[in-house]
Structure formats: C-alpha cells, structure tokens
N, C-alpha and C positions, 0 to 999 in steps of 0.2 A: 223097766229096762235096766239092764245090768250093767256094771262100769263099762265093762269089756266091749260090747256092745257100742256105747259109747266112745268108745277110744277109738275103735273100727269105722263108725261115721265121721269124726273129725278127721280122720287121717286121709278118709275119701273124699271131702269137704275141703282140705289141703290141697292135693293132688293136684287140680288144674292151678291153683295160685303157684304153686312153686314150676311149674313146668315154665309157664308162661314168663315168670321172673327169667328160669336159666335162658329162654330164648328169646328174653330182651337183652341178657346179660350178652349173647353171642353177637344180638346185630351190632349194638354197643361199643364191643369189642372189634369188630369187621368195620365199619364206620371207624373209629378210631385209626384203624388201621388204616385206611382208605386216606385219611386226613392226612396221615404221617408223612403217606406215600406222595399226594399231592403238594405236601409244600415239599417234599426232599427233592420233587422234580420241579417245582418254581425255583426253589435256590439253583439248580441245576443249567437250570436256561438261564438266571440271570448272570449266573459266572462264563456261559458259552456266549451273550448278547454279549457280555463285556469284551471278552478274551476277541468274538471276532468283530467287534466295534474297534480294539485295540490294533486289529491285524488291518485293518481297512484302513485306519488316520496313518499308522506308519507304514505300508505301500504308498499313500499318498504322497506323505511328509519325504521316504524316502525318492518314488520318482522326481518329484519338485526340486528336491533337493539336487539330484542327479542334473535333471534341466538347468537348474541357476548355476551350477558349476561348471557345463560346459559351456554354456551364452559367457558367463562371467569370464573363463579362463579366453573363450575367444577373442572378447572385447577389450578384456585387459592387452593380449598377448598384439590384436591387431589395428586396434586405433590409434596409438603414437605413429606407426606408418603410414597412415592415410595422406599421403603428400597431394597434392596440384599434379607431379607429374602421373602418379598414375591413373590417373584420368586425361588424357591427354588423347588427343582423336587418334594421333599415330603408333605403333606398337614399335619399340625401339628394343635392343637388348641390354639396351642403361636404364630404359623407363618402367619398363616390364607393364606396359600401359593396360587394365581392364576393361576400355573402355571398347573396343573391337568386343570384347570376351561378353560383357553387358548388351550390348546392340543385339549380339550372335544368339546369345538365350529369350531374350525377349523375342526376337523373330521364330528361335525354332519351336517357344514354347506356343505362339499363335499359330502358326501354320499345323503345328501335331493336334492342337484342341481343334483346328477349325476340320481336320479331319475325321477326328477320332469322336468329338463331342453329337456331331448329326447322326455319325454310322450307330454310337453306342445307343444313344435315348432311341432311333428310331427304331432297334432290334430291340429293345424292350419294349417300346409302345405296342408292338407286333407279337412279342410272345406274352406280354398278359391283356391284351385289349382283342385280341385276333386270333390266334391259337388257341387251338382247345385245350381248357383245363384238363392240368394233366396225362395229355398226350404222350407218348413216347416220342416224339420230337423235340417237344418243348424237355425233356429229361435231359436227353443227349447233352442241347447246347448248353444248358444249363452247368451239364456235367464238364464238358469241354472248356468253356470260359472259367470256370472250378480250378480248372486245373494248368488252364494257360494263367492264371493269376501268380500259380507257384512257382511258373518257368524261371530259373536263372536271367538276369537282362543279361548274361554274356553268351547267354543261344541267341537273343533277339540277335544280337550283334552280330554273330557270324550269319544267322541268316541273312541281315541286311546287308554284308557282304556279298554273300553269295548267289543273291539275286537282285538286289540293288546295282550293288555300285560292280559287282563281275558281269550276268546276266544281259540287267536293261544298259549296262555299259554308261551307267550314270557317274562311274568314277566316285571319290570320295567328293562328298558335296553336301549342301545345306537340305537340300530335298530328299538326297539317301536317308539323311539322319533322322528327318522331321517325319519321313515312312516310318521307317523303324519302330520310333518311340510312341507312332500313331497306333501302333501295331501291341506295341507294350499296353500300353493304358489303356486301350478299347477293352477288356473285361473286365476293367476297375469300375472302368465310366454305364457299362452297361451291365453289370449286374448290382449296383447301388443304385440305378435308374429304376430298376426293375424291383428292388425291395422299396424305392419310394412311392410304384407306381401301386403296389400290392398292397401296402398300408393306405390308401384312399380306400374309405368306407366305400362300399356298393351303392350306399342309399343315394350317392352322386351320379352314378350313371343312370340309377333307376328313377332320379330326378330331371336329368336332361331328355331322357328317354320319352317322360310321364309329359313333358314341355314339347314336344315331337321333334324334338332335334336327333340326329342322324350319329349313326357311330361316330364317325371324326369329328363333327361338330362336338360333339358329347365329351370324345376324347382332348381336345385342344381350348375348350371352353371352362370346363367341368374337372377334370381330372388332372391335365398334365398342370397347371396353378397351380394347385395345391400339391403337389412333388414336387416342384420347382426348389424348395428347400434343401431336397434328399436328393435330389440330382445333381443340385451343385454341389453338397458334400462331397459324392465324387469326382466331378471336375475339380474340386481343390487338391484330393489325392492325386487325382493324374497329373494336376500341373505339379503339385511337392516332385515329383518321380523325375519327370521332363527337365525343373530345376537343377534335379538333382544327381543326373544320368552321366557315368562317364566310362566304363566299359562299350557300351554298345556303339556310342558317337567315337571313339576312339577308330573302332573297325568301319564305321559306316561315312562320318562326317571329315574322319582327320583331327589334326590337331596345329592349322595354321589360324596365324594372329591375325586377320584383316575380316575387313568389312564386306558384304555382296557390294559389288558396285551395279546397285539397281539404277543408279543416276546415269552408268553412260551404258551398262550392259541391257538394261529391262530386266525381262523375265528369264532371260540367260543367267542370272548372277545366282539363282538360284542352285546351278551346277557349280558353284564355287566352293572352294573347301572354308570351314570356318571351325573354330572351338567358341563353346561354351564357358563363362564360369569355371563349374566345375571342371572339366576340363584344364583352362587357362591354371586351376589350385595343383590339381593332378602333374601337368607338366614342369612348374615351377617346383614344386617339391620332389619331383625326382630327379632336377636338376642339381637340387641342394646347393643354390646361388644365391636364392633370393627367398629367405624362408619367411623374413620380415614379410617380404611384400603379400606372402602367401594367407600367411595372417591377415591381415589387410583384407585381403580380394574373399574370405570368409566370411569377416564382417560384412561387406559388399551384401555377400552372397545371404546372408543369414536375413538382412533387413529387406530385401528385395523379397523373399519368401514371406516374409510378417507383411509386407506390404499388399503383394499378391494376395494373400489368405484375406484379410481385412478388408481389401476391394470386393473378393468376392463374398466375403459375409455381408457386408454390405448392399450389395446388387439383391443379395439374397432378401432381406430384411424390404429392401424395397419393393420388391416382384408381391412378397408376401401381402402387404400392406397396402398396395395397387387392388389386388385379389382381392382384398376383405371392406375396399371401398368399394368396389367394381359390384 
C-alpha cells in the first residue's frame, strides 16, 4: 500500500470525528446561548418583582398616609370643640346642637337599609338561584343596576323631589329622604349580594339537593350562610353612602334641626322635615358661623361610621361562626 493511499484512508477515517466535534461545538455554543439568554431574563423579572413590589408598598404607604392626615387633620381641627352643649337634646342657634342631626341619621340610616337590604338580597337570590343562567333578562338588570351604581346622587335627588315629596305630596320629610337613598343603595346592596351569592361553590346546592331539601330550603339553609359575609360587605357600603348623603336629602328630606316627634305624632312624624349629620356639617359651613363646631360634628360624624362598619363586621364574623358550628 502506498503512502498516498494511506493518507486517503486517514483522512476518511477523520471525516466523521471532526464533523461530529463541529456539531457538538454548535449545540454547545446554542445551549450557551440559551443559558445567557435565561439568566438575562431572570435578572429581568427580578428588577420588574422589585420595581413593582416597590410600586405596591408606596400606593399603600401613600393611600395610609393620605388616610392618617385627613382622620389626624379632622381630629386635631375638631375635638377641642366638642363641648356638653352641643349635644344637647334641643337645636339652638347659640348651641348649634348635633344631637337632632345624630337621632336624624341613625333613623334614616335604618329605615333606607330596612328597605333597600330585603328588596336587594331578594333580587339576587332570584337572579342567580332562579333565573336562568345566562338569560337575556338576567343581562339587562344586571346591566341596569351597572349603571344605576354610576348615577350622580343629585339625580337621585331631584328625582325624590319630583315624585316624593311633588307627586305623592309627601313634602320635604324623613320618609322622602329614607326612599330616595333606599333607591340610591339598592344596586350597591344587590349586585355585591349577587357576587357573594355566585362565589358559593355549587357542590352546596348539589349537597342540599343530594339531602332532598327543596330549592328554598337549599337556598336559605345551604347558600345564603355562607354569603352572609359578601352581603354584608355591601350593606356596609350602602350604609358609608346613607351616612354620608347630602345632595339628595337636601332636595328630598330638607335641612331643619328637630327631632320626628314619634312620642306624640306616631307614624305621622315620619312626614317631618329633618337633617342628617352630614347635612347639619353642610349647613353650618355655608353658614361660615360656626366652623369650629363643624369640625366637631365631623369628628361625631367620622366615629359613628368606624362604629357602624365594626358593628357590622362584627354581626358578620358572628353569623359566619354560628354557620360553621351549625
């Protein structure tokens, strides 16, 4: 065999060694590449985790901060006036008394939930326990209470004028107003009724069912318990609103200082004109007589709302814990 000969079989004896090297050298190189590209995008996400971990603590830090400065600026600006007199039963123009203005919210705030809280829960019990999924019906109201949520309250207002207190010839009075804001808050109260009732698993009906209890039973046993939570949630919003209403009761309720006299009128004193709170702040500061006392009657107004909310987490927390002994 001649060199030549020999150099020709080594070289073909070579051939797949070196091929195979370049296309380990390629994956090598691609994997490499691959690796770079994966930590370039791990530092990536850890600088976007950070940046919006960063954005989330100061939204927090900022809203709280927002919160403690106005509680702080009210507290500061209206507790030195917290005097004896104005708490006094009678409403004087020396006393500027809130104690009318306190009785007046707390009534209108019961009488507006004691209408608005049955109508709302029962028209969601009805459109998702009753109505067919999905319906073109259930869309509508859906859409409707959607969009009564956005209404201005000083349309409520002139409505409850205009057929309140013009119309049924109810005059300005405690009952125009307690419509009105009943009016306002029913698609607060019922379409968070209806997101509490829609987050209950199925496996709950299909358990009351599987037990042979009956739709209602099923519903008021099984279901509406455990919304009881997400339902109050709402009743808290509607009542924050009711507290906090002074456009609409302005046109509907009035803005005089006394008490219903249910002691010698009855059920008549309901047609009496009354203010709220809010209200009672409203008229004093456009008075610009009594700014102190308006401060004041804020504070009032701020801790009757933390009271409220906490009674009804409360009832909440208990209903819950009844249910999970029950």
């Amino acid at each position: 065999m001649t060199p030549k000969m020999d150099l020709a079989s080594q070289t073909a004896a070579d051939a797949p060694v070196n091929a195979s090297s370049a296309a380990l050298g390629v994956s090598d190189r691609i994997d490499a590449m691959f690796a770079e590209r994966e930590v370039a995008h791990a530092r990536n996400r850890v600088i976007v985790s950070l940046l919006l971990r960063l954005l989330v603590y100061l939204g927090a830090l900022l809203t709280a901060g927002v919160l403690a400065f106005i509680v702080g600026y009210i507290l500061v600006m209206g507790v030195p006036y917290l005097t004896p007199s104005l708490f006094e039963w009678e409403y004087t123009s020396e006393n500027v008394s809130l104690m009318p203005a306190l009785v007046n919210t707390l009534i209108m705030a019961g009488l507006s939930l004691a209408m608005a809280v049955p109508l709302g829960v029962g028209s969601a019990i009805y459109l998702v326990e009753y109505a067919p999924r999905g319906s073109r019906f259930v869309g509508i109201v859906r859409t409707t209470t959607e969009t009564l949520q956005g209404i201005p309250s000083i349309i409520y207002g002139l409505f409850g004028m205009l057929f309140f207190v013009t119309a049924l010839h109810w005059n300005l009075s405690l009952l125009a107003g307690a419509c009105t804001l009943a009016i306002m808050i029913l698609p607060v109260i019922m379409r968070t009724s209806e997101e509490a009732l829609l987050a209950v698993p199925d496996a709950y009906r299909e358990g009351g069912f599987g037990l042979g209890a009956g739709r209602l039973r099923t519903v008021f046993r099984c279901v509406l318990p455990s919304a009881v939570p997400g339902i109050l949630g709402g009743v808290i919003l509607g009542l924050g609103r009711v507290v906090g209403e002074v456009a609409a009761l302005l046109f509907t309720a009035g803005s005089i200082a006394q008490i219903p006299g249910f002691a010698t009128e009855g059920l008549a004193a309901v047609f009496d004109s009354t203010r709220t709170l809010a209200v009672h702040m409203y008229v004093l500061a456009s008075e610009g007589l009594h700014i102190n006392e308006t401060y004041a009657t804020a504070v009032v107004l701020l801790v009757l709302v933390v009271l409220l909310n906490m009674l009804a987490t409360f009832a909440a927390r208990k209903m819950k814990k009844g249910n999970r002994d029950d």
